[in-house]
mmCIF entry with sequence, helices, sheets and N, C-alpha, C, O atoms, coordinates in Angstrom:
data_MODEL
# 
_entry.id   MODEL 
# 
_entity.id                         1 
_entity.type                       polymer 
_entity.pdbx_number_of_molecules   1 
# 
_entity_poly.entity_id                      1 
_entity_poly.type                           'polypeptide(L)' 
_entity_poly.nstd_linkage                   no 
_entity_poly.nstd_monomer                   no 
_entity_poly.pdbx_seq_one_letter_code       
;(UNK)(UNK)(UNK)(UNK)(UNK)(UNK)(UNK)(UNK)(UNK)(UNK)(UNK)(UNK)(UNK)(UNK)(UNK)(UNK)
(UNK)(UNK)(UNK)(UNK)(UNK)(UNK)(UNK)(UNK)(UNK)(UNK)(UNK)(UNK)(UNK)
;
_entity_poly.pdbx_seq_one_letter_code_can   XXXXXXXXXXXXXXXXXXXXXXXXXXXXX 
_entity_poly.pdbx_strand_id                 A 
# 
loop_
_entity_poly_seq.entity_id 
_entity_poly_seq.num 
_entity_poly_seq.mon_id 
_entity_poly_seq.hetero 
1 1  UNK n 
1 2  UNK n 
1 3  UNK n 
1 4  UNK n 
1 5  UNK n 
1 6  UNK n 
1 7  UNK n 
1 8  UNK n 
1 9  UNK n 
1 10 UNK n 
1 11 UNK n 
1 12 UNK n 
1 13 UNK n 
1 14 UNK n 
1 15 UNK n 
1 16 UNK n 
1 17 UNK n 
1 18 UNK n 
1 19 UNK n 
1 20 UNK n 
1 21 UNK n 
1 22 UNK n 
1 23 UNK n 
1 24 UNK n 
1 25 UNK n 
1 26 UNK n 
1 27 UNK n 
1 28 UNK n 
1 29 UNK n 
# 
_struct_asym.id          A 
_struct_asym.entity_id   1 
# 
loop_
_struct_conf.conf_type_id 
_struct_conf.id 
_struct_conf.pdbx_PDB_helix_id 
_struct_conf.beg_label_comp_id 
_struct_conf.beg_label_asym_id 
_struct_conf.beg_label_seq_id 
_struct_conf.pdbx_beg_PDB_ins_code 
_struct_conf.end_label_comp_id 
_struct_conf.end_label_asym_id 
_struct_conf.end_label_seq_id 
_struct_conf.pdbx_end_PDB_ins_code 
_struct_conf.beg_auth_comp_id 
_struct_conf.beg_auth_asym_id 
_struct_conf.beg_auth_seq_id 
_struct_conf.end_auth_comp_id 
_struct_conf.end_auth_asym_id 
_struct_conf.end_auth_seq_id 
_struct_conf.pdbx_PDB_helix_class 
_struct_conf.details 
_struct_conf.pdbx_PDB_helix_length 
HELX_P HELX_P1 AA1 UNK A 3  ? UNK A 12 ? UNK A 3  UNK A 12 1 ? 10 
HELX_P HELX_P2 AA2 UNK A 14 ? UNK A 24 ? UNK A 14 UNK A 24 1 ? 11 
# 
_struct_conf_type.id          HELX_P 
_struct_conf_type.criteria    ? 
_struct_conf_type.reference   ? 
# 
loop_
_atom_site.group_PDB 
_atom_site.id 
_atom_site.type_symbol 
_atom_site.label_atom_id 
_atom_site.label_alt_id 
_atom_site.label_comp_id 
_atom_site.label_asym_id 
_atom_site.label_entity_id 
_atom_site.label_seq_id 
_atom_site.pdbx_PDB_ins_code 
_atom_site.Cartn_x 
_atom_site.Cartn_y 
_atom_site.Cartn_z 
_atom_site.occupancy 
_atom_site.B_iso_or_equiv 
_atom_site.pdbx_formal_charge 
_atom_site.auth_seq_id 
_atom_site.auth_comp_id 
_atom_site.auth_asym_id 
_atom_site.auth_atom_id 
_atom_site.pdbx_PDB_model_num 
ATOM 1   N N  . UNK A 1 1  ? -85.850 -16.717 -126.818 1.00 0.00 ? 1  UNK A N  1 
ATOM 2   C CA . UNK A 1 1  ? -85.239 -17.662 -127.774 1.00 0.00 ? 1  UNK A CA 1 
ATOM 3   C C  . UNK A 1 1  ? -83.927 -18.202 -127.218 1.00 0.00 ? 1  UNK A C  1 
ATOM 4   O O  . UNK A 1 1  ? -83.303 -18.829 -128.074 1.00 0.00 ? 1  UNK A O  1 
ATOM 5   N N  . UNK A 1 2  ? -83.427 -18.148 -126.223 1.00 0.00 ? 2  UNK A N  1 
ATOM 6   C CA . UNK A 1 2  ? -82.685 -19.086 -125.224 1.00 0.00 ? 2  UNK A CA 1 
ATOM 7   C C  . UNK A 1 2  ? -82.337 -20.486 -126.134 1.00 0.00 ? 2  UNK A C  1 
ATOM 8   O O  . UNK A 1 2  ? -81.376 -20.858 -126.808 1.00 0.00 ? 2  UNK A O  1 
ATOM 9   N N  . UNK A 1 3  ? -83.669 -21.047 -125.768 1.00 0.00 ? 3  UNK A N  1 
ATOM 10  C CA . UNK A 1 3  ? -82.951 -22.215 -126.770 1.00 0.00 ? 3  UNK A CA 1 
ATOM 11  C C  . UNK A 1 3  ? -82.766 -22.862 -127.780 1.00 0.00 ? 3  UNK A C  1 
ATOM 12  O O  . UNK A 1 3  ? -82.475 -24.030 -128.039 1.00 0.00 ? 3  UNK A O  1 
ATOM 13  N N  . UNK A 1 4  ? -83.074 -21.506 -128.605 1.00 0.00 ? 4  UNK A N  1 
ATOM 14  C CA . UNK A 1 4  ? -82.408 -21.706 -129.981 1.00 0.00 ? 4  UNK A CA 1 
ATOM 15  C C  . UNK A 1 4  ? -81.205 -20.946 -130.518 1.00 0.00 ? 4  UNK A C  1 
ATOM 16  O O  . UNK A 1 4  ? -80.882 -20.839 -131.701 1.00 0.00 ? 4  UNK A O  1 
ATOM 17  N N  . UNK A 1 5  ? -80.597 -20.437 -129.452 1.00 0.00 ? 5  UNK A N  1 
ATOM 18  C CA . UNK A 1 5  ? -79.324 -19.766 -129.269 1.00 0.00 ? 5  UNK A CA 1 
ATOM 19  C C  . UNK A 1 5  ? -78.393 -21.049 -128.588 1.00 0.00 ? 5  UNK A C  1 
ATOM 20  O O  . UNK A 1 5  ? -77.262 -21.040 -129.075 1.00 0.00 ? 5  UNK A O  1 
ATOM 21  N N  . UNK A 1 6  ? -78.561 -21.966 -127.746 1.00 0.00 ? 6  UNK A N  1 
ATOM 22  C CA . UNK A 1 6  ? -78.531 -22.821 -127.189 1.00 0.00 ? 6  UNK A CA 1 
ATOM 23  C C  . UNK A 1 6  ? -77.877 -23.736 -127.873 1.00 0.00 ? 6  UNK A C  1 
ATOM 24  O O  . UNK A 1 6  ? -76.714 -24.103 -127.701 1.00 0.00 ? 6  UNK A O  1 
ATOM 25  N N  . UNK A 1 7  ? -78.910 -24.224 -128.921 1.00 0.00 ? 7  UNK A N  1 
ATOM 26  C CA . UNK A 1 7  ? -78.848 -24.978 -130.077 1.00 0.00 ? 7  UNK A CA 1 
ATOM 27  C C  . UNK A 1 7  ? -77.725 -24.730 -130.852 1.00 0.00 ? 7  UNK A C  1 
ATOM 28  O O  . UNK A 1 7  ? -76.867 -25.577 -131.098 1.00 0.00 ? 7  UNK A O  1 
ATOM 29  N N  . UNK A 1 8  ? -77.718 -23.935 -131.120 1.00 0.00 ? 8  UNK A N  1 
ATOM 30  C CA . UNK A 1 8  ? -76.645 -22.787 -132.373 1.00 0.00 ? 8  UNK A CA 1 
ATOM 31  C C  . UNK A 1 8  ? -75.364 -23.297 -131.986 1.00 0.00 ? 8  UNK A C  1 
ATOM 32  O O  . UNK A 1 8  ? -74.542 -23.875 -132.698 1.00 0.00 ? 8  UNK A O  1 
ATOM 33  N N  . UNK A 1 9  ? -75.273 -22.913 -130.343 1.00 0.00 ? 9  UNK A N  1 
ATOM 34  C CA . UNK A 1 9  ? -74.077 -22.673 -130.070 1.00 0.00 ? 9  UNK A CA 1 
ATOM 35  C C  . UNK A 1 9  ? -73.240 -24.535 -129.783 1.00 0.00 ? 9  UNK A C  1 
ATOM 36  O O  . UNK A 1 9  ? -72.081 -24.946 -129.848 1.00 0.00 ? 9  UNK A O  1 
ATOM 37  N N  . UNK A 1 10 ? -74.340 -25.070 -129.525 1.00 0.00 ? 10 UNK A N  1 
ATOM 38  C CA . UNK A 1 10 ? -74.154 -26.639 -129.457 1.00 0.00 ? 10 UNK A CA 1 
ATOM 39  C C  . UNK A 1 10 ? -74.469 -27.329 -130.476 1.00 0.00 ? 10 UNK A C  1 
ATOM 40  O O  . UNK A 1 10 ? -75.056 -28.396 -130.297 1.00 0.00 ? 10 UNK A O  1 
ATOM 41  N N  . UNK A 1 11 ? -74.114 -26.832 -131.947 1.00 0.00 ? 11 UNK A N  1 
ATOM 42  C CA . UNK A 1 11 ? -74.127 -27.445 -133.305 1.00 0.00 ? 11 UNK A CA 1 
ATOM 43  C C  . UNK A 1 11 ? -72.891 -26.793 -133.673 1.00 0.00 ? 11 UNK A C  1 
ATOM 44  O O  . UNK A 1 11 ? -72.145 -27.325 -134.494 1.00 0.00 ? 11 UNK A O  1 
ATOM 45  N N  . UNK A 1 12 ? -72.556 -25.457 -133.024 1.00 0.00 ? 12 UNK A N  1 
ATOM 46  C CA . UNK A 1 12 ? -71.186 -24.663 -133.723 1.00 0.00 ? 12 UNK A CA 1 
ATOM 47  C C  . UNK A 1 12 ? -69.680 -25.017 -133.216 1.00 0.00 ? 12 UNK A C  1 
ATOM 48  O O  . UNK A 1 12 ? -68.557 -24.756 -133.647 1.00 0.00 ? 12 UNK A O  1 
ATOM 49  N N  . UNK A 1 13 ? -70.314 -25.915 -131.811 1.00 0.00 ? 13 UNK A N  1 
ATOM 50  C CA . UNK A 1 13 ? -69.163 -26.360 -131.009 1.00 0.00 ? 13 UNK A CA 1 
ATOM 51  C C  . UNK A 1 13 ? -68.777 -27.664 -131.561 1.00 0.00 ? 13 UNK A C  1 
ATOM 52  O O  . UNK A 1 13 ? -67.557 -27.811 -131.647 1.00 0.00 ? 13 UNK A O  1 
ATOM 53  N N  . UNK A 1 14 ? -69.706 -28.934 -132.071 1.00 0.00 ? 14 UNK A N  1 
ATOM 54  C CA . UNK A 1 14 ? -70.046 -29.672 -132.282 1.00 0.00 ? 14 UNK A CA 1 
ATOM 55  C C  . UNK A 1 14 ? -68.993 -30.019 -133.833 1.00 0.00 ? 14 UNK A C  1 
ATOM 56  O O  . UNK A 1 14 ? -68.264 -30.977 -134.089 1.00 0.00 ? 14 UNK A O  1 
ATOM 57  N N  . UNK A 1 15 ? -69.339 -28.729 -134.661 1.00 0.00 ? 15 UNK A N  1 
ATOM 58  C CA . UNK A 1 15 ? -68.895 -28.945 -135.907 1.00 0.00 ? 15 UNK A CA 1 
ATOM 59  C C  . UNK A 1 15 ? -67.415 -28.353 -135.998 1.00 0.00 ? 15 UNK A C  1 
ATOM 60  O O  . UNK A 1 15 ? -66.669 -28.595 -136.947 1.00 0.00 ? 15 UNK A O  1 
ATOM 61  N N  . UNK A 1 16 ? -67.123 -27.674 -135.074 1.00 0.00 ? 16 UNK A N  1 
ATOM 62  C CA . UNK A 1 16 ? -65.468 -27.370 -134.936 1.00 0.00 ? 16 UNK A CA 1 
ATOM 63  C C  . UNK A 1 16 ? -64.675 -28.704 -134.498 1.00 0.00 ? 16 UNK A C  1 
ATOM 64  O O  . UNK A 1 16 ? -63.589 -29.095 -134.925 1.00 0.00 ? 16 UNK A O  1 
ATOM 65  N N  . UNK A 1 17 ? -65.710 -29.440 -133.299 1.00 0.00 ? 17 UNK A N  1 
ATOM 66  C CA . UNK A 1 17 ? -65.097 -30.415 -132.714 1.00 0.00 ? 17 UNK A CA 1 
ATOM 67  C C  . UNK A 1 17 ? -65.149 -31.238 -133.770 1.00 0.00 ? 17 UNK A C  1 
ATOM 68  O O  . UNK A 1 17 ? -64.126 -31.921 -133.747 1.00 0.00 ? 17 UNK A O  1 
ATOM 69  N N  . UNK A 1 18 ? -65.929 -31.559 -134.824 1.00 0.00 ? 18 UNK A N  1 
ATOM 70  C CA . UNK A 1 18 ? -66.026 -32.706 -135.561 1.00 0.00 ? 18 UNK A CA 1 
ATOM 71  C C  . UNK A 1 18 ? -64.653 -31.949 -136.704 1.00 0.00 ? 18 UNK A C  1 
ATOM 72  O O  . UNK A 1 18 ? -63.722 -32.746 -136.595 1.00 0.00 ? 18 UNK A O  1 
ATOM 73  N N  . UNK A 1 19 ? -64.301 -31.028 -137.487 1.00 0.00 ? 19 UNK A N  1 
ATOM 74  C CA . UNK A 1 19 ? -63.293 -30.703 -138.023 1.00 0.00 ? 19 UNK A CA 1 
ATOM 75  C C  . UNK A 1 19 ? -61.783 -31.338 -137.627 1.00 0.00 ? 19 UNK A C  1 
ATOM 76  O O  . UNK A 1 19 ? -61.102 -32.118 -138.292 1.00 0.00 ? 19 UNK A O  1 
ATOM 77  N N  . UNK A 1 20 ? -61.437 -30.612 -136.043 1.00 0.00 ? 20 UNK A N  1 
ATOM 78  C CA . UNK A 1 20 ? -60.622 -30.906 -135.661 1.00 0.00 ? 20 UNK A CA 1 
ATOM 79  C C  . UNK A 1 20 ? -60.504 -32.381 -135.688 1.00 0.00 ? 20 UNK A C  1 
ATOM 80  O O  . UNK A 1 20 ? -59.776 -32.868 -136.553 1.00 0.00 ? 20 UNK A O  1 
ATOM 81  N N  . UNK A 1 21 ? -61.076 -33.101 -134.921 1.00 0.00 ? 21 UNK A N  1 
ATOM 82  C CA . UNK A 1 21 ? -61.032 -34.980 -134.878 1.00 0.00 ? 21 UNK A CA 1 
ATOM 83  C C  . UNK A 1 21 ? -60.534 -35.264 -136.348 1.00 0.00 ? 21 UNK A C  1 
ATOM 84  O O  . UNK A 1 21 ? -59.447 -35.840 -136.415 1.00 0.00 ? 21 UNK A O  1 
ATOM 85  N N  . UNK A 1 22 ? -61.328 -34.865 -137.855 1.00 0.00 ? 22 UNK A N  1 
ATOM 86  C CA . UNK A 1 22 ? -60.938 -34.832 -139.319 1.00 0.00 ? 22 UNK A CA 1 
ATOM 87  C C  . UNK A 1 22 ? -59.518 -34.608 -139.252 1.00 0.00 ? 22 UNK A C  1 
ATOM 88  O O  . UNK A 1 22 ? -58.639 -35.313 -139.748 1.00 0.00 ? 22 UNK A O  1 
ATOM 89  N N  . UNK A 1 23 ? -59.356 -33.270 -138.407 1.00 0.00 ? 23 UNK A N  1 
ATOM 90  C CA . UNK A 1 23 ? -57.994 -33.221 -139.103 1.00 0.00 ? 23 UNK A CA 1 
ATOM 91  C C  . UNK A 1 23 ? -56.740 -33.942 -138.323 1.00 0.00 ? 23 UNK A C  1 
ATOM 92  O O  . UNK A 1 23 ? -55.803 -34.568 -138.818 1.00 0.00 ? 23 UNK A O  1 
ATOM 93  N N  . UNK A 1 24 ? -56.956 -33.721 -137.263 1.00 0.00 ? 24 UNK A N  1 
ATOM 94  C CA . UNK A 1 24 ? -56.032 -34.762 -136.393 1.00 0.00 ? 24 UNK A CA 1 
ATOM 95  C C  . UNK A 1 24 ? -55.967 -36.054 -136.914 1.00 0.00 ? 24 UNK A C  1 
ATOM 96  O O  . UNK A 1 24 ? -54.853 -36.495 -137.193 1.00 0.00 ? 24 UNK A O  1 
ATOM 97  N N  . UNK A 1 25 ? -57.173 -36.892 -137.135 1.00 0.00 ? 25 UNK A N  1 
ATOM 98  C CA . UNK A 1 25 ? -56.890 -38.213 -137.548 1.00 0.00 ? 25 UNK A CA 1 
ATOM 99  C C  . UNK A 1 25 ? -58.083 -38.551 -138.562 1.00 0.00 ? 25 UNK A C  1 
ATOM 100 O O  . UNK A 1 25 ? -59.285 -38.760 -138.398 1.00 0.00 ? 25 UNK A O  1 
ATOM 101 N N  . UNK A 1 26 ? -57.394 -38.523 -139.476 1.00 0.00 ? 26 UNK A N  1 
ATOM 102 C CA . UNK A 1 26 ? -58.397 -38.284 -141.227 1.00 0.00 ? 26 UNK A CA 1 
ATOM 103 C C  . UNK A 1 26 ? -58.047 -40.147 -141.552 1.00 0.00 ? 26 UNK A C  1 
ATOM 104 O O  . UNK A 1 26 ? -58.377 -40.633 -142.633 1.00 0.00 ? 26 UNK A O  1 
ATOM 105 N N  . UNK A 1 27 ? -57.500 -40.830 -140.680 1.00 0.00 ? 27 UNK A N  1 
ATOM 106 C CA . UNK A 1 27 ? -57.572 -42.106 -141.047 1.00 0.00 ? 27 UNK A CA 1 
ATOM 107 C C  . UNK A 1 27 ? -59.172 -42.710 -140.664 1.00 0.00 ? 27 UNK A C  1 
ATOM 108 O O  . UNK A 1 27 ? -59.773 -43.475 -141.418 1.00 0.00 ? 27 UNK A O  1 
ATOM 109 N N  . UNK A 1 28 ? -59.566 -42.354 -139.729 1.00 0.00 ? 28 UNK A N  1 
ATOM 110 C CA . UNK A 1 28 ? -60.771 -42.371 -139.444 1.00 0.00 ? 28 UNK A CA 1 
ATOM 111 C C  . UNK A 1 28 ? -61.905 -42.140 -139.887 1.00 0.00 ? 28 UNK A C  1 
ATOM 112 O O  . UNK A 1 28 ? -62.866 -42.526 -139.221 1.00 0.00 ? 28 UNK A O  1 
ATOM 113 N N  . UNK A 1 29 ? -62.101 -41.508 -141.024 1.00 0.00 ? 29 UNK A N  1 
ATOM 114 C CA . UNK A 1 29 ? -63.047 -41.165 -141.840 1.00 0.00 ? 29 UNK A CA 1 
ATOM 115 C C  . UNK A 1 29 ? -62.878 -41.992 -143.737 1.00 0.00 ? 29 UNK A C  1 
ATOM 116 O O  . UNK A 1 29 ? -63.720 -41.737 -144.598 1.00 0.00 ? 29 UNK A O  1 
# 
C-alpha cells in the first residue's frame, strides 16, 4: 500500500500548504 500512503502524505502536505497561503494572505480567498 505504498501508494496510498503516498497519497496521504501528498494531500496532508497539500492541506497544511493550502492553510498557511489562508493565513499569510486571506485577501486571496
Amino acid at each position: 500500500m505504498i501508494v496510498f500512503e503516498f497519497i496521504a502524505v501528498a494531500l496532508g502536505v497539500a492541506a497544511i500548504a493550502y492553510l498557511v497561503v489562508a493565513l499569510v494572505a486571506p485577501d486571496r480567498f
